[in-house]
C-alpha positions, 0 to 999 in steps of 0.5 A: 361159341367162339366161332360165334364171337369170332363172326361178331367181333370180325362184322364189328371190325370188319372195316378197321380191319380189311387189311387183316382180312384182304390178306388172308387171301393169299399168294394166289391172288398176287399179280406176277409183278407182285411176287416178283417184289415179294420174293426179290424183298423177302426170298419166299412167297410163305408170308402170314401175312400176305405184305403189298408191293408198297415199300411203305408197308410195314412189313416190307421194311427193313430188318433195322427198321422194325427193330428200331421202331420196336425198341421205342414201343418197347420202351414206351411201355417199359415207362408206363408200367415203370412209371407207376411204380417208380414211386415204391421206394418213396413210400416211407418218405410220402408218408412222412411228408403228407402225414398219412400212413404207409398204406395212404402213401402206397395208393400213390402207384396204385391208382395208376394201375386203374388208369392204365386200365381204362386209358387204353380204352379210348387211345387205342380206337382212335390210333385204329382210325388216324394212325399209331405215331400222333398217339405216340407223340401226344401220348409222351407229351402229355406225360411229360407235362404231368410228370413235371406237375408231379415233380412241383406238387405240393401236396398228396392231392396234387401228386395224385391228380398229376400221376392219374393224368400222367398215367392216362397219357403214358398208358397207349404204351401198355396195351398198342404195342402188340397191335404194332408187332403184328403191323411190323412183323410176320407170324413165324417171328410174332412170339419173339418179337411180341416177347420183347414189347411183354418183357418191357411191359413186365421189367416194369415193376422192377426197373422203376423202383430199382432205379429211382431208389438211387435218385430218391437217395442221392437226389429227393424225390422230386428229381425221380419225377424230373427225370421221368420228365426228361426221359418222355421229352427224350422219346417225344425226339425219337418218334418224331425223328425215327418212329414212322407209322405202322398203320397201314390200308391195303385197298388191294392186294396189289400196289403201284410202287410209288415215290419215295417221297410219297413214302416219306409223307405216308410214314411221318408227315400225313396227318388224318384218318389212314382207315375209311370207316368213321370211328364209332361207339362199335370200335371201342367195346370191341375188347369187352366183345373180345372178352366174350370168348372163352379162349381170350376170357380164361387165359386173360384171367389166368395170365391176370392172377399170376401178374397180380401175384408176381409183378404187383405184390411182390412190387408193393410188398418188397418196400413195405418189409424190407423196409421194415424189417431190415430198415432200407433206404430208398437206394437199398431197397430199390436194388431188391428188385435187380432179382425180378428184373433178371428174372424177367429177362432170363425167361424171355430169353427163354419163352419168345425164341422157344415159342416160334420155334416150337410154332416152325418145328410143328409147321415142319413136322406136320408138312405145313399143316396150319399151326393151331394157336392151343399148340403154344399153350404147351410151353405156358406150363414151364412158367405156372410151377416157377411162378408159385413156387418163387412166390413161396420162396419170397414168402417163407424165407421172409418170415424166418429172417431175423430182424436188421439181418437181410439176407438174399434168399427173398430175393433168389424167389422173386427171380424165380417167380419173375422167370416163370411169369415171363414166359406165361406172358410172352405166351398168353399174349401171342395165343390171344393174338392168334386166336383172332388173327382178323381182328387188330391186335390192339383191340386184343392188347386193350382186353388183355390190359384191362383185366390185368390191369385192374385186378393190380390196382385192386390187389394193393387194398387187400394184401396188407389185410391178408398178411396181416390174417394169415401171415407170410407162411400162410398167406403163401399158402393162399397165393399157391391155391389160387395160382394153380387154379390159375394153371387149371385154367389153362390146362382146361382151355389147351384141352378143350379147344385141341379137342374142338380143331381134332374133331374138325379136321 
């Protein structure tokens, strides 16, 4: 079956993605000038993927150049998932000001979380077709604006149209950064390199809250949205300065080495269509078709339900008992989430690195047998145990603390489930990439965003209904369940399909 959708989806896509498939072809149909540029460039003709001769081609960038071209994708979508929930430690204020419940004033990030859902959707195609840069430029523009709506709205249901729509236009950050790593960067450092734009993805939820709570503080609450403001028109300044574009048509193999300045205009000034094929109704159902493969479906629905439980309750839920029970300001609970925060980046700093290491070591032991993608899966089982067990942690050591007493060992467990959920993310979304190496990576982004995506905004509307059933004991009980059904998923999908490639080969 997933072979099948393998010939589908690529006869969809197949003229978006000619890049992806002429280098497939290898270094046996590269002239001898070619490999002479090839090697003098990179030292070695064992490229996945095969790069042009072109300096334009983003793979044949310098190293500071894909680094810093990373970095702003990476922050772009640091502040689409950021944004969202910067608003936690607002909740009590928002719902004092609009007279409405804390539950009410909750919806004021969640409803983002279903804009992020679908916004990619129609973004992502359209950068598939006229290049990555004008999306980015216009996506933070757009933001921008809204955000300073929001900062001059004077009711809930004017914040709220302006967070939707700020959210819509802030959302290509969630879901085409990994259509750019893979544009950027080679197969033997893709775990790495995807790892730095997930970790942003993921730190997220923390930074937002842990940072506006200082300006919410000391500022109000209209200054956490000016600032978010400034900081759109800060990246509007760099990509259009330092943010070239990575979308790239190889008609051939082999490239005329051109002017510099025909690079120039290539990479910051053309404006229009970069791939030949129109754009049509095709290229946007391309995720769901995606989401027909078992390997992309299950582990997405894995990776979605440990995120929903570790990124989006613990987010939602820290302001709601924190405040409550230990009677936090906006400052005080925002620094609650230095504990995920850490957490995330000590597992990245685990999860990329060990990945591609483990990926080259393999390579290595086999004699340069092709890396099948279910190998990774095997580090995927490091992060499930943490993850429900900081969970557990959050959850039981909440429930014995004494009222107006705080005490840090919440905290300790949402550094833990924050550690663990990081490299699940780092290695779900490097496997669904090379499960479709043909198909662009940005199509692949879109499924997985849209499954994790909306299941975070459906969370928010029921947990409250489940602690308030079970309590925190048992409702840590619940969350473990499904969390290890979770982990089941992948145990299944790693079993399977190593299965399937033994019995080829």
């Amino acid at each position: 079956m997933a072979r099948e959708l393998d010939d589908k989806a690529t006869g969809i896509s197949s003229s978006a993605d000619e890049a992806h498939i002429e280098n497939a072809l290898g270094s046996n149909a590269i002239t001898s000038d070619h490999e002479a540029y090839i090697l003098q460039r990179h030292g070695t003709l064992d490229l996945i993927p095969m790069p042009s001769s072109d300096p334009a081609d983003p793979l044949n960038w310098p190293s500071w150049k894909k680094n810093l071209n990373l970095a702003l994708i990476a922050f772009h979508g640091l502040m689409s998932t950021g944004c969202a929930v910067a608003v936690v430690p607002a909740f009590q204020t928002f719902s004092r000001l609009y007279h409405t419940t804390l539950t009410n004033a909750s919806y004021l990030g969640s409803a983002q979380l279903i804009t992020l859902a679908l916004g990619p959707i129609l973004w992502v195609p359209i950068a598939n077709r006229y290049g990555r840069r004008p999306i980015w430029l216009i996506s933070v523009i757009g933001a921008g604006l809204f955000n300073m709506g929001c900062a001059l709205s004077q009711s809930y249901g004017a914040n709220m149209a302006c967070r939707v729509m700020s959210a819509f236009f802030i959302s290509p950050g969630i879901a085409m950064g990994q259509a750019v790593v893979a544009e950027t960067f080679f197969a033997h450092q893709r775990a790495s390199k995807m790892g730095i734009w997930a970790l942003a993805i993921t730190l997220g939820p923390p930074m937002g809250p842990f940072a506006a709570g200082f300006i919410i503080q000391h500022l109000g609450w209209r200054w956490m949205y000016w600032v978010m403001a400034i900081l759109n028109l800060g990246q509007f300044v760099t990509y259009l300065f330092f943010g070239p574009e990575t979308l790239y048509h190889r008609a051939s193999i082999v490239v005329r080495f051109p002017a510099d300045s025909s690079v120039l205009y290539r990479q910051y000034l053309r404006i229009g269509r970069i791939m030949p094929a129109p754009l049509g109704i095709k290229d946007f159902v391309l995720p769901f078709v995606l989401l027909g493969d078992p390997r992309v479906l299950l582990t997405v629905i894995s990776y979605s339900i440990v995120f929903n439980f570790v990124l989006v309750l613990l987010t939602v839920e820290i302001p709601v008992y924190f405040g409550v029970l230990f009677h936090l300001n906006p400052q005080q609970i925002g620094i609650n989430f230095l504990g995920l925060l850490i957490g995330c980046v000590l597992g990245e700093l685990i999860g990329g690195p060990l990945s591609d290491f483990w990926r080259n070591q393999w390579i290595r032991r086999t004699g340069g047998k092709a890396f099948a993608p279910e190998q990774r899966l095997w580090l995927a089982y490091l992060g499930y145990p943490l993850s429900i067990a900081g969970v557990v942690i959050f959850c039981v050591t909440l429930a014995e603390a004494k009222p107006l007493h705080w005490i840090i060992t919440p905290i300790v467990g949402i550094a833990v489930a924050g550690f663990g959920t990081q490299i699940i993310t780092t290695i779900v979304v490097t496997y669904c990439s090379d499960c479709h190496p043909e198909i662009k990576s940005s199509a692949i982004g879109v499924s997985i965003n849209f499954v994790r995506c909306t299941w975070g905004f459906l969370g928010p509307f029921w947990f409250p209904h489940m602690f308030g059933t079970l309590g925190l004991r048992r409702a840590a009980a619940l969350v473990s369940c499904l969390m290890i059904f979770a982990s089941l998923l992948i145990v299944y999908i790693h079993w399977k399909y190593t299965r399937m490639g033994a019995a080829k080969s």
